[in-house]
Each structure stands twice: as C-alpha cells, then as structure tokens.
PLY file of the C-alpha trace (Angstrom):
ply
format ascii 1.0
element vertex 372
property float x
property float y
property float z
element edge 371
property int vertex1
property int vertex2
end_header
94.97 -8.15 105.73
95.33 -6.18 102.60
93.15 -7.53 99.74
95.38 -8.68 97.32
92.48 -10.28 94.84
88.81 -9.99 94.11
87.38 -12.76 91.66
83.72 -14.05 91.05
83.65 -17.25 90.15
83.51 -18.49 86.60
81.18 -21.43 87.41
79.70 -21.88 91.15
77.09 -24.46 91.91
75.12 -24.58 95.88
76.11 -27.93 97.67
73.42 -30.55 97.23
71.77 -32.77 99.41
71.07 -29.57 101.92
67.75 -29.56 103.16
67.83 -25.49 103.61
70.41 -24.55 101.21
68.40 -24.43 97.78
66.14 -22.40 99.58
68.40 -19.86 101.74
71.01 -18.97 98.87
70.89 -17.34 95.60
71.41 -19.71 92.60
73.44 -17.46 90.91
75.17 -15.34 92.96
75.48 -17.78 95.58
74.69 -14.61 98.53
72.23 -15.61 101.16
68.62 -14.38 100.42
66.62 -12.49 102.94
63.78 -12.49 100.80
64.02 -14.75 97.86
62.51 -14.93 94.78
61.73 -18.61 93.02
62.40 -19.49 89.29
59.56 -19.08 86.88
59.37 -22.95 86.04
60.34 -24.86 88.65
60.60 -25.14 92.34
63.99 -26.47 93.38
66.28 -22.73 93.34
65.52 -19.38 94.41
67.37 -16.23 93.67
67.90 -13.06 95.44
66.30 -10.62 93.28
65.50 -9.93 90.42
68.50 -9.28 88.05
70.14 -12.30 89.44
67.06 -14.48 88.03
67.43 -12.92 85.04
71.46 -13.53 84.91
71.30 -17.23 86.00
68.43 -18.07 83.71
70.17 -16.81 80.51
73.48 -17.91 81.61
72.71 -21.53 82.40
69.00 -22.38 84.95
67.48 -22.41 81.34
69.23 -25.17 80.24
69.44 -27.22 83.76
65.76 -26.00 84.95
63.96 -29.73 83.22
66.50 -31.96 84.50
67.93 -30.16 87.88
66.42 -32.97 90.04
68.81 -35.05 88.37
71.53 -33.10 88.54
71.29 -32.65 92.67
72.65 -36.16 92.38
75.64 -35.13 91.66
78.27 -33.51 93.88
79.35 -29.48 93.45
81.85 -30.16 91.88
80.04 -32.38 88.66
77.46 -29.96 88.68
79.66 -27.01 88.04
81.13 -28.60 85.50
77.25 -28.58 83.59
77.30 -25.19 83.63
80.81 -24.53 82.20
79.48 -26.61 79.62
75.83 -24.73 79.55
77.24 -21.32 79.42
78.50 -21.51 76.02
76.30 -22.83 73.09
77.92 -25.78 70.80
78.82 -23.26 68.29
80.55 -21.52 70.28
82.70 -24.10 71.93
83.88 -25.28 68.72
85.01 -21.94 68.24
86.62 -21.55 71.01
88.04 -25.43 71.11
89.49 -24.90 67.71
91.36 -21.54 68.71
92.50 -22.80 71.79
93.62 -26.30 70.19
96.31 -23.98 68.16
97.50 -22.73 71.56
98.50 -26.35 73.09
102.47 -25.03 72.82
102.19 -22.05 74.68
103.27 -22.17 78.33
100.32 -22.57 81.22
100.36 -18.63 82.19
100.52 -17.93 78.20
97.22 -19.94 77.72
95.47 -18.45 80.38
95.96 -14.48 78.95
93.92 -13.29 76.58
94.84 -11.22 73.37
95.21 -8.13 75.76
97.49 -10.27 78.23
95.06 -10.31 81.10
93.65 -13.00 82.56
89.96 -12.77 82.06
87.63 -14.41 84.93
84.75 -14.25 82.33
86.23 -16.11 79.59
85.90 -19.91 78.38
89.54 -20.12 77.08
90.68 -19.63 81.44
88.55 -22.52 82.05
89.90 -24.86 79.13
93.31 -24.20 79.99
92.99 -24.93 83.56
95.75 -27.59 84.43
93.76 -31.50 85.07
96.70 -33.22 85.92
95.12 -36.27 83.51
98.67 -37.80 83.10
98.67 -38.30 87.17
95.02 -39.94 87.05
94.51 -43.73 87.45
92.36 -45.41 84.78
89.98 -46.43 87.19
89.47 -42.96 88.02
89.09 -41.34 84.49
86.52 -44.52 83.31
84.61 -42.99 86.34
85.13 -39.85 85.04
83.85 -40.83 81.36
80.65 -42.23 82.91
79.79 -38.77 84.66
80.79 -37.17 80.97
78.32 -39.56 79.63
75.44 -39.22 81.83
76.30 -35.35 81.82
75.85 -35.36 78.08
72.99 -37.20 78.18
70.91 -34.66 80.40
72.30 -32.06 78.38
70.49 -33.13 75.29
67.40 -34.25 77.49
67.03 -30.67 78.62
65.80 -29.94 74.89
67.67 -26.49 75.46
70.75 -26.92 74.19
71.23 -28.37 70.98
69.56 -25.99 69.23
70.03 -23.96 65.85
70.87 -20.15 65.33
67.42 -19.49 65.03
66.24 -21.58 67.66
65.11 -25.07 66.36
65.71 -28.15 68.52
67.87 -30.70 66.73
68.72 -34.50 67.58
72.53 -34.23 67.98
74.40 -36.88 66.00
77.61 -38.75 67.42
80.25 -36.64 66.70
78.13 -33.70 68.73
77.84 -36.02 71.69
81.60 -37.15 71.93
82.51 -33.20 71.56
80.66 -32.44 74.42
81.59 -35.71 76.29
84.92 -34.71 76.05
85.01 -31.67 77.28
82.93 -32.86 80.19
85.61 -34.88 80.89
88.49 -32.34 80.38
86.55 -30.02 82.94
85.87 -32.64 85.34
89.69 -33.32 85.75
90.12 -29.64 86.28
87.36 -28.34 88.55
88.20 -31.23 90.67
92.39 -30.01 91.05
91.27 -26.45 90.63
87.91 -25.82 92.61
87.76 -23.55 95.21
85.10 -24.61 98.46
82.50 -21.41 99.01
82.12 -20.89 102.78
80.02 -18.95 104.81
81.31 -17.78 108.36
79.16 -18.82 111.51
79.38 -17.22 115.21
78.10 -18.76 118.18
75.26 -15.95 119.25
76.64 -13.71 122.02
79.94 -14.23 120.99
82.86 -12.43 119.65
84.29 -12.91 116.21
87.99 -12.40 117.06
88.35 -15.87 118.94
88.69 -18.87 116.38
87.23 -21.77 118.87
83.28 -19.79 118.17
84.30 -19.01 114.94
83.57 -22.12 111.62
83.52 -21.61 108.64
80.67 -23.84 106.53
80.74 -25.13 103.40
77.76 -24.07 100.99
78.91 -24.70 97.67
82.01 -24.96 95.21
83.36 -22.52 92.30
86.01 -22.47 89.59
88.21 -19.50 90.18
90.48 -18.52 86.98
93.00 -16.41 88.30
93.09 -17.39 92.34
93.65 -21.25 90.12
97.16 -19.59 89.42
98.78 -19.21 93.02
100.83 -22.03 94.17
100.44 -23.86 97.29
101.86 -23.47 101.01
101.20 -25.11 104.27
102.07 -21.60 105.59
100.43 -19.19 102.99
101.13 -15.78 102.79
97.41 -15.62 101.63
94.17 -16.71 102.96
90.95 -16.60 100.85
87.43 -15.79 101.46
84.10 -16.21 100.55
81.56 -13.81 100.17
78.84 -15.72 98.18
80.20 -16.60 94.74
83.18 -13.82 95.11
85.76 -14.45 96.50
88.47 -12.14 98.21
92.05 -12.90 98.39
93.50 -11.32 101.57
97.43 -11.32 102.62
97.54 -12.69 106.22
101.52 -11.43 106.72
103.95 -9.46 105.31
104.30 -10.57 101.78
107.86 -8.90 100.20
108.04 -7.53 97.10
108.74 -9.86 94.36
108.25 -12.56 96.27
104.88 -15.44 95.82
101.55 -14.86 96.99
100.45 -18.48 98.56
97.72 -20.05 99.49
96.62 -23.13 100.74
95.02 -25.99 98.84
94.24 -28.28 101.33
93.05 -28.01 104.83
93.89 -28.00 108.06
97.66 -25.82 107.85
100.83 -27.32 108.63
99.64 -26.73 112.46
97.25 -29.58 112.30
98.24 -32.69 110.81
101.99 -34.12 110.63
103.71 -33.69 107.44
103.59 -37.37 105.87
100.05 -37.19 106.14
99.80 -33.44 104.46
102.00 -34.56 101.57
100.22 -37.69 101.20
96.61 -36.07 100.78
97.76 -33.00 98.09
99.73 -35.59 96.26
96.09 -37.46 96.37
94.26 -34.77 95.42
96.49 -32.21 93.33
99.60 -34.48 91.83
102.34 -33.17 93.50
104.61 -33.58 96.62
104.86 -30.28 98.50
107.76 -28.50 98.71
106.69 -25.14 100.54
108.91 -24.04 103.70
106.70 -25.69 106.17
107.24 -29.08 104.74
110.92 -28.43 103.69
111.79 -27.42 107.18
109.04 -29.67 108.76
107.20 -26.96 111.14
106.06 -28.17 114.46
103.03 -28.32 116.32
101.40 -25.81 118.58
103.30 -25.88 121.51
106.11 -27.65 119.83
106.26 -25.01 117.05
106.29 -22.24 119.62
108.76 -23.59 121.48
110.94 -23.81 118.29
110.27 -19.78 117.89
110.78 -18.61 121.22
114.45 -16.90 122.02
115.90 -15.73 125.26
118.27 -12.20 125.65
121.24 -14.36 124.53
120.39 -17.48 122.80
117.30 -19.45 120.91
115.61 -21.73 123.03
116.28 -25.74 122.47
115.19 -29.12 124.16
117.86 -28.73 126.06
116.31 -26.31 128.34
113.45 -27.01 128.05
112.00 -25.83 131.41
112.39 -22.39 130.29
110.51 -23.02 127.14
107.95 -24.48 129.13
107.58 -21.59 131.56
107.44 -19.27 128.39
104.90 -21.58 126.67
102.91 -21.83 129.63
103.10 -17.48 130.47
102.33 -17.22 126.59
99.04 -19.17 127.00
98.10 -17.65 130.03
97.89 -14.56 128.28
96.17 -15.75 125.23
93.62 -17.29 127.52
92.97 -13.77 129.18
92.92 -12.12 126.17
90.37 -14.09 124.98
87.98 -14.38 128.17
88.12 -10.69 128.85
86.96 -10.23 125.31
84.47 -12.19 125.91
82.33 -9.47 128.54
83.66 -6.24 127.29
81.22 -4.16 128.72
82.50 -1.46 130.86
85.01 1.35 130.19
87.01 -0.37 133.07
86.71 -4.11 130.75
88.29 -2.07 127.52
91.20 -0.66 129.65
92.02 -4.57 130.94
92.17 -5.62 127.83
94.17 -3.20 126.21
96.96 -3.39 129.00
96.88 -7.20 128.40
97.22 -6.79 124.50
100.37 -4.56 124.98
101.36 -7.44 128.06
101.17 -9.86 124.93
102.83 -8.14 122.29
105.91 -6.99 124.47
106.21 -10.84 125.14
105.92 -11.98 121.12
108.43 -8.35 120.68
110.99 -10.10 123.62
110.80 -13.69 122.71
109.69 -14.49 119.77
0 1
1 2
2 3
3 4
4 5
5 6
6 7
7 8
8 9
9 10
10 11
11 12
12 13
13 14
14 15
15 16
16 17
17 18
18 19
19 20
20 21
21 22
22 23
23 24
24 25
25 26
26 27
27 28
28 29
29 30
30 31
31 32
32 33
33 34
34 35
35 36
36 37
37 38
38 39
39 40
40 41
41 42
42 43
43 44
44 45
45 46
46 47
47 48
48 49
49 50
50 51
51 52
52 53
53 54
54 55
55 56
56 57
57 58
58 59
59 60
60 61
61 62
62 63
63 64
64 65
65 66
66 67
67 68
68 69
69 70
70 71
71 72
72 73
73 74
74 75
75 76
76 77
77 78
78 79
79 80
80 81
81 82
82 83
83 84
84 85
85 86
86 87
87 88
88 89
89 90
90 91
91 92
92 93
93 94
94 95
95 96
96 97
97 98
98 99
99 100
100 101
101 102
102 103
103 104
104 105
105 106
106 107
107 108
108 109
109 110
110 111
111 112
112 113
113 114
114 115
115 116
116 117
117 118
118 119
119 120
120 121
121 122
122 123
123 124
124 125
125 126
126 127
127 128
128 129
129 130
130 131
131 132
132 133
133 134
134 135
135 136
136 137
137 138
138 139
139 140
140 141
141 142
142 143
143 144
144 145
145 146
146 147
147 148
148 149
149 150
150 151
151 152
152 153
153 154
154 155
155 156
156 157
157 158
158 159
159 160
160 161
161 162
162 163
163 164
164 165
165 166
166 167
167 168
168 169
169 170
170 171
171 172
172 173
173 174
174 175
175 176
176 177
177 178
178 179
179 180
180 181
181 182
182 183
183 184
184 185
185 186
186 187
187 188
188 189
189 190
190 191
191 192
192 193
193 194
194 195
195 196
196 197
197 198
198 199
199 200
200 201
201 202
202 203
203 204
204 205
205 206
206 207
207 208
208 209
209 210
210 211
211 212
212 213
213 214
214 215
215 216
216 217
217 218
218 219
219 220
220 221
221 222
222 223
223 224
224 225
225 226
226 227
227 228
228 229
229 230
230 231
231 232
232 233
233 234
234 235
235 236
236 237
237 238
238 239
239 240
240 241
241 242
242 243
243 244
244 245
245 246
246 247
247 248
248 249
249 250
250 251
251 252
252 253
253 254
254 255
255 256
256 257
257 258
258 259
259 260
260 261
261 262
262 263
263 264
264 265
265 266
266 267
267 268
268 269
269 270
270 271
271 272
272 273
273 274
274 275
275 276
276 277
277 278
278 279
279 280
280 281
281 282
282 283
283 284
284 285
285 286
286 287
287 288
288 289
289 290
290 291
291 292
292 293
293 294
294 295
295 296
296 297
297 298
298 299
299 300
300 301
301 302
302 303
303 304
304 305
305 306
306 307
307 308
308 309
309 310
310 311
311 312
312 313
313 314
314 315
315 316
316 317
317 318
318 319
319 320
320 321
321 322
322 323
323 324
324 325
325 326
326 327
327 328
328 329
329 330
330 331
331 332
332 333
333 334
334 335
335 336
336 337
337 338
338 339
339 340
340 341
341 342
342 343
343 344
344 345
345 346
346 347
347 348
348 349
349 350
350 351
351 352
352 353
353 354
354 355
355 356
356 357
357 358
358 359
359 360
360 361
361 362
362 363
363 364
364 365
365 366
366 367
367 368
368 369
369 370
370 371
C-alpha cells in the first residue's frame, strides 16, 4: 500500500530475556547486524557499526552501560521508559517540565506541536504529552507503577552518569531531585504502556513464498514509543497497517482511504476476524481505557466464512441465511480458488506455472468483481 508515514522511534529498547537477541540486533537502531560491533565497556549490546555506537552511547548506553544487567529485568516496555528519562539531562527536563507544565490547557493535538506546528518525533515535549490514561488506572496498578519509578530512579543515580554538573562533576542528588525524576518515571510508564508500539521482524519458512500468510509471522524483537503514529485512532478494520523495519517504522494504507476521512490502525491484535467482539472490547478497554466504537464493532463483523458470506451478492439480491446453500457453494468455489492460488504459487517454475496462475488470478478477481 501507499506509505502514508515514516517515523523512528523516540525511545526503542530490544526485548529481554532473548538468548540471541542482544547479540543479533543493533542497540540503537534496533536493524539486525551482519557483522556487529560490541560496546567499549561492557559485553551485554552490540551495534551495527560504527556511527550507531557512537549515537546510542551519547544518547543513552552511557548512562545504562554500569547497571544494564539490571535493567534486562525489566520488560521493553520499563526499559524504554530509562531511556526517555536518560536522553535528557536533569537540567534539561526541568526545562522542559516547566514549559510544558504552562501548556496543561491546551488540547492533546495542541500539546503535541511544536512552536512551528509540527509534530516533532525528536522532541521530549511529544513524549510528555503522550496521553496515560492515569484517571482509568487502578491503585493497585499505579503503586506497582511507583515501585518500578523507584527502583528506576534508583539505578539512575547508581549509574554515577547522570546526576552530574555542567561541567561534569558527580553529585549526590537530594530528595526533591529523586521525586522529580520518580515522577516522571511514572508519568512515562503510564504512557509507553497505552502508547507503545511492538517492533517486529518478518520470518519466511525457507523455500517459501512471501505472498501466502500461513508461512509468513511476524516476531516480536523489541518495543518503541512512536510520537506521531501515537496520534491515529483505533479500528478493528484499519485503513492502515504498520511496519517495522528495525527501530523505523512505516505506516502503509492497506485500502482505499478517502479523502478527509481517518487513517486507522489497530491497537490490539488479532483483527476483528479473529476473536468475537466482547472479547476485543474487553481487552482494549484493559489495555487502552476505552470501549471501541470503530465500524467493525458497531456493526459486529463476522468471521471468515461467516463474514464472507455476509459480503457475497447474487445478479439480483445480497445473499442471507435464508439461502444459504448458495452462499455455501460460493464460499466453498471462493476457497477453492484461494487454495489454488496459493499452491500453484508455491512451484512457480516454468513459463507454463506463471501462465496457470495468472488465468487463476483473473478466475479470482472476476468472482470478488461478480459477487462480492
């Protein structure tokens, strides 16, 4: 589909806990290394090449290189949140905090432009705006919260790299340091967690061919906080689908999208096709705080076959339950051709294998042209 979106994310972190990921993926960019390159101090990231050590050392490794054992105990998500937090120096954050603290009035897209009304992927005040939804979280869940703030902080100042003076003196921070940073720890928490975005890579079977989604997965390798892709609003049936191409990641349209009309994507996986829609309401009301309103829940889309069946029209009337043994003879012709499609892609070898499976594509969109 047409790319509708390119943004690299503002924080990204590699899943932990994977024996071969550390070691098979750039730290910063997130890409996968053919030949990678190890930090100068310690032994637990690698980085693609050269400029990307340099990047991710000044940008955050510095700061998380003493204590990055500790932080693999975390999830993606925590650990993304540390380098939000690492990016910017104390100074700075008050800064920013304090400028952004005037801005509390302004409506959510307001907050998230800059001076120059764009929306900056590079910019702190994106991140601090990001919605966190703390008025929907139970108190058991935000005491958790404060105890991953607290440890957080705590590693922050054992690193010895932070809280440090213009000129580069290590100071003991006092309270009031400590609950500033706390804080925001928590604030960013509550929003990478309603906001993040999973980083996937996309895995084929050897031998086989990328157009046909049962040798097709896509596997998660880490998690990032997107800025603008964070504004699009949900739909069991996006117009959008996103992907991943190490810490970038590419918004593509995957159907006609009209003009004027929302670019969606979805939050939550598997699509309305999957799972029925109490159950899809139930887990984005879990996760995001709110109860899903998109066409495929309004007008409760079917299943597979079901769905299909729903679509498909005759010369002179849409097809119903009531005759249902036509549907049935049109689901069953429309699989049948889905199922050659997809084994004579599998051995196109031959001039002669090409030319059989062009006649069936045109077999297959004549049907979806006549009935659907």
């Amino acid at each position: 589909g047409e790319i509708i979106a390119v943004e690299t994310a503002y924080s990204s972190f590699l899943k932990p806990k994977e024996p071969n990921s550390p070691f098979s993926f750039c730290t910063f960019c997130l890409a996968r290394c053919a030949a990678p390159i190890p930090c100068h101090e310690c032994t637990k990231v690698v980085f693609c090449n050269e400029e990307c050590r340099s990047k991710g050392w000044d940008k955050f490794h510095m700061k998380e290189c003493p204590v990055y054992s500790n932080l693999l105990e975390f999830d993606e998500w925590v650990m993304s949140t540390y380098r939000i937090i690492a990016k910017q120096s104390i100074d700075e954050l008050k800064v920013f905090v304090s400028q952004c603290q005037k801005e509390e009035h302004r409506s959510p897209l307001e907050q998230l432009l800059n001076e120059d009304q764009v929306c900056d992927s590079d910019s702190y005040r994106g991140v601090y705006f990001l919605e966190g939804n703390i008025k929907a979280v139970e108190m058991e869940t935000l005491l958790g919260y404060s105890y991953l703030a607290f440890m957080l902080t705590h590693l922050l100042a054992k690193s010895n790299r932070y809280f440090v003076t213009n000129k580069g003196d290590k100071y003991v921070p006092d309270e009031e340091d400590m609950f500033f940073i706390g804080s925001l720890f928590i604030r960013h928490i509550l929003a990478v967690t309603c906001n993040g975005y999973a980083i996937q890579e996309t895995h084929v079977q050897p031998y086989q061919v990328c157009g046909i989604g049962e040798h097709v997965s896509l596997v998660k390798v880490g998690g990032g906080t997107y800025i603008a892709l964070s504004m699009f609003n949900h739909s069991c049936s996006p117009s959008a689908m996103l992907l991943s191409y190490g810490s970038v990641l590419i918004c593509r349209a995957s159907c006609f999208i009209p003009s004027g009309s929302q670019v969606r994507t979805c939050y939550y996986y598997p699509y309305f096709s999957q799972p029925d829609r109490a159950n899809r309401r139930e887990a984005l009301s879990n996760f995001f705080s709110f109860f899903c309103k998109c066409d495929a829940c309004v007008n409760d889309y079917r299943v597979s076959a079901d769905f299909i069946s729903s679509r498909l029209r005759t010369e002179d009337k849409i097809i119903s339950r009531n005759n249902w043994e036509i549907t049935a003879s049109l689901v069953k012709e429309l699989n049948s051709l889905m199922e050659g499609n997809s084994q004579i892609a599998l051995r196109l070898t031959t001039i002669s294998d090409v030319t059989n499976y062009l006649n069936l594509a045109m077999e297959t969109i004549e049907f979806y042209d006549r009935y659907v």
